[in-house]
C-alpha positions as CSV (number, residue, x, y, z in Angstrom):
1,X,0.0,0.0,0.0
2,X,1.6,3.4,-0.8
3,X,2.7,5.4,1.8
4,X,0.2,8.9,2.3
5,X,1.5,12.5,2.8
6,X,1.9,12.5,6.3
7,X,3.6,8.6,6.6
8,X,6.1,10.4,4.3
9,X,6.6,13.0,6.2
10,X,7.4,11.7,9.4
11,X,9.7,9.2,7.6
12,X,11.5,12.3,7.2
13,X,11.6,13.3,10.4
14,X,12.4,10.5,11.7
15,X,15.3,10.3,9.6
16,X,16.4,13.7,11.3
17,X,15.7,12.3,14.8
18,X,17.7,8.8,14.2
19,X,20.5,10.6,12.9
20,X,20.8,13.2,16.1
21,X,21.2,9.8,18.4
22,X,24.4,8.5,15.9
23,X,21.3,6.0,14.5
24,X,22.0,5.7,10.7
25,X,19.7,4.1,8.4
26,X,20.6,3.6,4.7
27,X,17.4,4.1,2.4
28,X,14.5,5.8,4.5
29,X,13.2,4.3,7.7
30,X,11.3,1.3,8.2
31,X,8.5,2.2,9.8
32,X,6.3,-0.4,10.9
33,X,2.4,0.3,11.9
34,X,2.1,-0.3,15.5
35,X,-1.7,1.1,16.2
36,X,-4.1,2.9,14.7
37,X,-6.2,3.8,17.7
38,X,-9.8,5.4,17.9
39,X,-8.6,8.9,18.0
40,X,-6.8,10.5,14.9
41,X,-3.5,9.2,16.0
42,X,-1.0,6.5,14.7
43,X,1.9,4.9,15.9
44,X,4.7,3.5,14.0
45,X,7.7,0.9,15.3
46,X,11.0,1.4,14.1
47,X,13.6,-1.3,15.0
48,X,17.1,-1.7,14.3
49,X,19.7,-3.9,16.7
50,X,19.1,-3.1,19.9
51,X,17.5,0.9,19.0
52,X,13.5,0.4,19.3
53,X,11.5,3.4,19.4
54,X,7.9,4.4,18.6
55,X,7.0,7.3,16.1
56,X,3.9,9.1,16.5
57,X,1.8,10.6,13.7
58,X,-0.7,13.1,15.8
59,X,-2.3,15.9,13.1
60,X,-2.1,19.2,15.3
61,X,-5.3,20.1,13.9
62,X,-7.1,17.0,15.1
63,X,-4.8,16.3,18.4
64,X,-3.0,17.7,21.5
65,X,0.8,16.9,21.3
66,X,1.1,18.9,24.2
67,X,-0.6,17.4,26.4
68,X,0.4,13.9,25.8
69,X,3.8,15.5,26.8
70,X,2.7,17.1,29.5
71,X,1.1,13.9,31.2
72,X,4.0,11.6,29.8
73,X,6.1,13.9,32.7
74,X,3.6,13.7,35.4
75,X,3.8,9.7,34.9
76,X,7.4,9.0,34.6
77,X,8.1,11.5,37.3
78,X,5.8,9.4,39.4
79,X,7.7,6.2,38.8
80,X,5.4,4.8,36.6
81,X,5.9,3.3,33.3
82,X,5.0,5.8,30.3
83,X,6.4,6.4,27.2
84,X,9.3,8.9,27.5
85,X,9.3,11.5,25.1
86,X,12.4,12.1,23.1
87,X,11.8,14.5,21.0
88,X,8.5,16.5,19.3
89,X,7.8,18.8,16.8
90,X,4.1,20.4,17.9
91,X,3.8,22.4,14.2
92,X,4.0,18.9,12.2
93,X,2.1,16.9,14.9
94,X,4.9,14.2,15.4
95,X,7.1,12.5,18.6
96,X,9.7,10.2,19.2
97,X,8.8,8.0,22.2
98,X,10.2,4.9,24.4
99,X,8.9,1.6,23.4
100,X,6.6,-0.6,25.9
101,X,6.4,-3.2,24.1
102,X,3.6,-5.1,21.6
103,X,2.5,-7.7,24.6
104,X,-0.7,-6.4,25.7
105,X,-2.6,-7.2,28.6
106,X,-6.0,-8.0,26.4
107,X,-3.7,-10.4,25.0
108,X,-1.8,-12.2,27.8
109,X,-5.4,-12.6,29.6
110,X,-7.3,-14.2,26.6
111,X,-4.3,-16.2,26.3
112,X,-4.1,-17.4,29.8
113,X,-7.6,-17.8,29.4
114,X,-7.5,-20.5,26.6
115,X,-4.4,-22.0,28.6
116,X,-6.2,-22.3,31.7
117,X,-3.7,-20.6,34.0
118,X,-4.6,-18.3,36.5
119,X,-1.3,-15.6,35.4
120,X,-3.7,-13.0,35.0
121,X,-4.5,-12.3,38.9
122,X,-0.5,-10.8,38.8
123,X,-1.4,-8.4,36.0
124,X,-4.0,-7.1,37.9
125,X,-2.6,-6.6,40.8
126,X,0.2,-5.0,39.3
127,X,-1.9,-2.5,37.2
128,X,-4.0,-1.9,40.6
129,X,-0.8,-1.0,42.0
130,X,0.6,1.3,39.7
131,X,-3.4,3.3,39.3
132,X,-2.7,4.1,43.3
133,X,0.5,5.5,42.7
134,X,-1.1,7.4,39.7
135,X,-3.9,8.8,42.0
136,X,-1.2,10.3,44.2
137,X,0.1,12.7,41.5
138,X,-0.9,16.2,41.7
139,X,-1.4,18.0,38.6
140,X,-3.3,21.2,37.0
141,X,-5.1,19.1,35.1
142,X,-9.1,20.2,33.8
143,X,-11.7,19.0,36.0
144,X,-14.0,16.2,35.3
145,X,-17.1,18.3,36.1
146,X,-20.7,18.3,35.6
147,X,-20.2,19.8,32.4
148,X,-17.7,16.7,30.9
149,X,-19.9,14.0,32.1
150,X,-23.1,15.5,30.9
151,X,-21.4,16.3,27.7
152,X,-20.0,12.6,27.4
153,X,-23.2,10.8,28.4
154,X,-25.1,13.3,25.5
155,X,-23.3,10.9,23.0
156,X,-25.4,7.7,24.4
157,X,-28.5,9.5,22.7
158,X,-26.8,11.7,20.3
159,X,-24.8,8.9,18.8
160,X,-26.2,5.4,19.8
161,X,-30.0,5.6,20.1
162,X,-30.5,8.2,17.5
163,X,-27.3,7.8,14.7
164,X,-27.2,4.1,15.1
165,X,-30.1,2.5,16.1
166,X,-32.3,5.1,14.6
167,X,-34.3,4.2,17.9
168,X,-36.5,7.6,18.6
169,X,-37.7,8.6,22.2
170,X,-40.9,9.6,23.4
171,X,-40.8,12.9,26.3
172,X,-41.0,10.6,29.1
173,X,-38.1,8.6,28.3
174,X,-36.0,11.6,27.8
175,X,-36.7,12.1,31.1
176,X,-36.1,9.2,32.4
177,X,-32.8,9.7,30.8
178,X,-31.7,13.1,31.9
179,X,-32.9,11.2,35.7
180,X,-30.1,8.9,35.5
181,X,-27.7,11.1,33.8
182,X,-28.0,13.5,36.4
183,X,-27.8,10.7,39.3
184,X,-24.5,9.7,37.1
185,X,-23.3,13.5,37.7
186,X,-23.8,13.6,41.7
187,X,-22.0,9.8,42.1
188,X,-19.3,11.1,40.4
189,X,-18.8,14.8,42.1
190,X,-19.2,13.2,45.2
191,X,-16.1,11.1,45.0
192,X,-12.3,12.3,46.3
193,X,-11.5,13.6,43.1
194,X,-7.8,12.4,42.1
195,X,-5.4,12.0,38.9
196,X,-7.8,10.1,36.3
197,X,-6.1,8.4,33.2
198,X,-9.5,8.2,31.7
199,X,-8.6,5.0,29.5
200,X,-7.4,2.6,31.3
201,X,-8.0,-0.7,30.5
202,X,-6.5,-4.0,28.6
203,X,-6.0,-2.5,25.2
204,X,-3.9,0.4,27.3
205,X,-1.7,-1.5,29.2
206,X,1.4,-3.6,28.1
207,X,3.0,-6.2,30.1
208,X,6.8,-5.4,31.3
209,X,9.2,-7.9,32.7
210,X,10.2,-4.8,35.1
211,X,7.7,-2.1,36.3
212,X,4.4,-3.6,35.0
213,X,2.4,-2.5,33.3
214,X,3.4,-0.3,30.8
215,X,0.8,2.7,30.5
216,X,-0.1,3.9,27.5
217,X,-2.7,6.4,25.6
218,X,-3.3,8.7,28.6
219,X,-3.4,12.4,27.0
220,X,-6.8,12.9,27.9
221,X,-6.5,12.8,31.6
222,X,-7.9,14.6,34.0
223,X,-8.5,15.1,37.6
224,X,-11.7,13.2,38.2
225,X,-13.9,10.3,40.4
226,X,-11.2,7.5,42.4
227,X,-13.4,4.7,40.6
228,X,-13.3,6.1,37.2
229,X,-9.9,4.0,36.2
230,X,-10.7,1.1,38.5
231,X,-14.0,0.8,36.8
232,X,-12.4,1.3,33.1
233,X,-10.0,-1.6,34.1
234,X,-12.5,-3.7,36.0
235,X,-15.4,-3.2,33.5
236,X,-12.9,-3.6,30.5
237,X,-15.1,-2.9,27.4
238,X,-13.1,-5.4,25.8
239,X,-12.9,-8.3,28.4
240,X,-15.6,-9.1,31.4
241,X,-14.5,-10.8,34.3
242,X,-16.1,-12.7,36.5
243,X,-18.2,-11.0,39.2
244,X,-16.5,-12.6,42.1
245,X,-13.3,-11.5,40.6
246,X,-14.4,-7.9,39.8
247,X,-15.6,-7.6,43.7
248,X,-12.6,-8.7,44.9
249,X,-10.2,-6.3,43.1
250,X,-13.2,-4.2,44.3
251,X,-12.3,-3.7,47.7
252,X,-8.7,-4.7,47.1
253,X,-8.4,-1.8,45.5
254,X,-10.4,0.3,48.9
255,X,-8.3,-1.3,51.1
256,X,-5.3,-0.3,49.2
257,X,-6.7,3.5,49.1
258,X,-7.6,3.3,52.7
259,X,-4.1,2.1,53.4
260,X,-2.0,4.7,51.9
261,X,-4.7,7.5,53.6
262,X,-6.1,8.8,50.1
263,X,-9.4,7.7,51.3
264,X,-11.5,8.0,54.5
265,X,-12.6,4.5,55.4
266,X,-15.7,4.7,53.0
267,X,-18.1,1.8,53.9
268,X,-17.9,-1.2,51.4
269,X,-21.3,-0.8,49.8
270,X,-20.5,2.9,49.3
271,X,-17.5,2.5,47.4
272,X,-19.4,-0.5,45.4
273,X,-22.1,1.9,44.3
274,X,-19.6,4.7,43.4
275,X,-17.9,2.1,41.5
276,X,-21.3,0.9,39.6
277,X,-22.6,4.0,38.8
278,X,-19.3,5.4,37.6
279,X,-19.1,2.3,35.3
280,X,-22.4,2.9,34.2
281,X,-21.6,6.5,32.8
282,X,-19.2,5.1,30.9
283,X,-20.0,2.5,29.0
284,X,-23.3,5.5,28.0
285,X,-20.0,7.2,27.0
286,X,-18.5,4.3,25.4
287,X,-21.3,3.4,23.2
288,X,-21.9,6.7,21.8
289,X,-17.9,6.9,21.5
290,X,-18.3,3.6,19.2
291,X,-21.4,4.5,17.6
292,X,-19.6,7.7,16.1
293,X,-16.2,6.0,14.9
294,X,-18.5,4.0,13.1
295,X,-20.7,6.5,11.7
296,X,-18.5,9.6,11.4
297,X,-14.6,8.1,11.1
298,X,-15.4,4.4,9.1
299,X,-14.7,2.1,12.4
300,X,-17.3,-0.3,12.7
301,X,-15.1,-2.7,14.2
302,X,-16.0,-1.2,17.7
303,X,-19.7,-2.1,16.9
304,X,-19.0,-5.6,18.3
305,X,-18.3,-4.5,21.6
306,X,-21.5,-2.5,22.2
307,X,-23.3,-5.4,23.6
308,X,-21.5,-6.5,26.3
309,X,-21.3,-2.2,27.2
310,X,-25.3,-2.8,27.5
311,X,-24.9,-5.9,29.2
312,X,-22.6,-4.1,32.5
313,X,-25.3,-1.6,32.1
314,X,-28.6,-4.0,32.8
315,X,-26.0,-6.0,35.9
316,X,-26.1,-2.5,37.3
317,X,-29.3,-1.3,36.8
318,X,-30.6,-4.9,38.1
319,X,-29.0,-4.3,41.8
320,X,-30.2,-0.3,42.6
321,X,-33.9,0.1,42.5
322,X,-33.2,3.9,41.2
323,X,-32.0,2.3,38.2
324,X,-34.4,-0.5,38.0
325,X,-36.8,1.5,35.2
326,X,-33.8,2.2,33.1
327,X,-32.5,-1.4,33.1
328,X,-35.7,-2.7,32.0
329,X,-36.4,-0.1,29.2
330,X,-32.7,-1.5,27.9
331,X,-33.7,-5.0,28.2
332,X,-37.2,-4.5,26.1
333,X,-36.0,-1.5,24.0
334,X,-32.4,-1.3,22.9
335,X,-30.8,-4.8,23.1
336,X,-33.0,-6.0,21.1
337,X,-31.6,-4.2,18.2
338,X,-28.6,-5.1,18.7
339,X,-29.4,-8.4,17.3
340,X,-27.6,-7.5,13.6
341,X,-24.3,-8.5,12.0
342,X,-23.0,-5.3,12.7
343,X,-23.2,-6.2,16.7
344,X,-21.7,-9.3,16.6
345,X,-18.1,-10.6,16.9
C-alpha cells in the first residue's frame, strides 16, 4: 500500500531524529504500523539492533501533542511506566517515544484464558498497584465536572440511540434519561477527586518484565472520580471478568486506598455503588464513542463491543432500585436491536 502525505513526512523526520542519536539508516526508515487507535492518532515501530522506538503521527489540527507530553512527565516523574518522550515537533504533529512493548494485557489474559492458567490475577494486581500510585500525582489538570460528564453521556443519545439505532424517544423517556444522567453526575462529584487516566484498561496496558504495566494512551486525563480508572479496568469494554473476581479487586483496590490515607474508610457498599454508577456513565459514554467512529470516522469494528457495554449496564441497573426502570427499558427496548451482523463478533 503506498505510503500517504503525512507517513512520508514523518519518515522524514524520523530520519532527522535517528541521525541526532548516531542512528543511521541507509534508504528511509522502516516504519512499521504499531496502532491505529480510535482517536486520529497513529503509531509507527522502528527497530534496528538493539534501537527500538515508537514514532507518532498526531495531526495538530485533530490532536493535543502537548498534552500527551505534558502527562507523559507527570507519569514518569511518578515512577510509573510511560512512554518517555524524546523528541516532538508540535507544528508537524509528530514525537519520538520509548517503546513498551507489543505484549498487551488484552492479549496475555485471553491467552491465559485458553491455557487455563490463572497468570492474570498478577497483572492485575500490578496494574492496581501502579493506578494508586497514579492517584497520588498532583497535577493542573481540567476538572471532570458536571459539564464533561453530561457532555459525554449526551453521545449515548446523540450517537447510539439516534445515529445508530435510529431508535426515537418519546418525552417521558428523555426524562427518564436526563434522571439517570444527572444521578451519574452527583456519584461522580461526590467522590475524592484524584489524577484520572481516563482509558485505562487491557488494550492500554502492556505487560513489562520490570515495572508492570506499561501505561499507555493517557493524553486525555484529567482530575476526576477515584473509581473512574478502577471501573475502566474492571469493567474492561473489551474483556468481562467474572463478578467474584471484579468484587474482589473491588475492595482490594479500597483497602489499598484506605491504606495509603487517600481515602476515609468509606463503607464497602459505598464504594461499590460509586464504582457501579461510575461504570455505568461510561460504558453511556462508550457506546456513543463507538457509535460515532463508526458512523463519522469508518470504524465499525468497535460495533462488536456494544453489547457486552449494555450488558454491565442491565448488571447494574438490576442491583439499585433507582435504576431498575432504566434497566428494563434497555432490556425491552435497545438490546433488542442489537441483534444485527454489525453487533456481533
Amino acid at each position: 500500500m503506498a505510503k500517504d502525505q503525512r507517513e512520508v513526512q514523518l519518515n522524514k523526520w524520523a530520519v532527522k531524529q535517528l541521525a541526532a542519536r548516531s542512528i543511521t539508516v541507509s534508504a528511509g526508515v522502516p516504519l512499521v504500523l504499531a496502532s491505529d487507535d480510535a482517536s486520529f492518532r497513529r503509531y509507527f515501530r522502528f527497530q534496528k539492533g538493539a534501537h527500538q522506538f515508537i514514532f507518532v503521527d498526531a495531526p495538530p489540527e485533530a490532536e493535543d501533542s502537548r498534552s500527551f507530553v505534558a502527562i507523559s512527565k507527570y507519569l514518569t516523574r511518578a515512577g510509573l511506566n510511560a512512554p518517555v518522550v524524546y523528541a516532538v515537533d508540535y507544528g508537524l504533529g509528530f514525537m519520538m517515544l520509548s517503546d513498551l512493548g507489543t505484549d498487551l494485557y488484552l492479549s496475555a489474559i485471553e491467552a491465559d484464558e485458553a491455557r487455563g492458567v490463572d497468570e492474570a490475577h498478577s497483572l492485575y494486581k500490578d496494574a492496581l498497584d501502579a493506578l494508586c500510585s497514579m492517584q497520588s500525582i498532583r497535577s493542573d489538570l481540567p476538572d471532570y465536572d458536571a459539564a464533561l460528564l453530561q457532555l459525554e453521556m449526551d453521545l449515548f443519545p446523540d450517537w447510539f440511540l439516534s445515529k445508530e439505532l435510529r431508535l426515537g424517544i418519546s418525552g417521558d423517556e428523555k426524562k427518564m434519561l436526563g434522571d439517570v444522567f444527572q444521578l451519574m453526575v452527583e456519584n461522580a462529584l461526590q467522590q475524592p477527586q484524584v489524577f484520572v487516566h481516563r482509558d485505562y484498561h487491557s488494550r492500554n496496558l502492556t505487560v513489562l518484565d520490570e515495572n508492570n504495566p506499561g501505561i499507555l494512551d493517557f493524553q486525555d486525563a484529567v482530575q476526576g472520580a477515584v473509581t473512574y480508572d478502577l471501573v475502566s479496568l474492571l469493567r474492561d469494554c473489551y474483556y468481562k471478568l467474572p463478578r467474584e473476581e471484579i468484587e474482589h479487586w473491588v475492595y482490594y483496590f479500597r483497602s489499598l486506598l484506605i491504606e495509603k490515607r487517600r481515602i476515609e474508610s468509606v463503607d464497602k457498599d459505598l464504594f461499590m455503588r460509586w464504582f457501579d454508577l461510575m461504570g455505568l456513565q461510561r460504558h453511556l459514554k462508550c457506546a456513543g464513542i463507538f457509535s460515532r467512529l463508526h458512523l463519522r470516522d469508518g470504524k465499525p469494528g468497535y460495533l462488536s463491543d456494544i453489547p457486552l457495554i449494555i450488558r454491565y449496564m442491565k448488571e447494574v441497573c438490576a442491583d439499585y432500585d433507582d435504576l431498575n426502570s432504566f434497566g428494563v427499558w434497555l432490556s425491552e427496548t435497545v438490546e433488542p436491536r442489537l441483534n444485527v451482523e454489525l453487533f456481533k463478533r
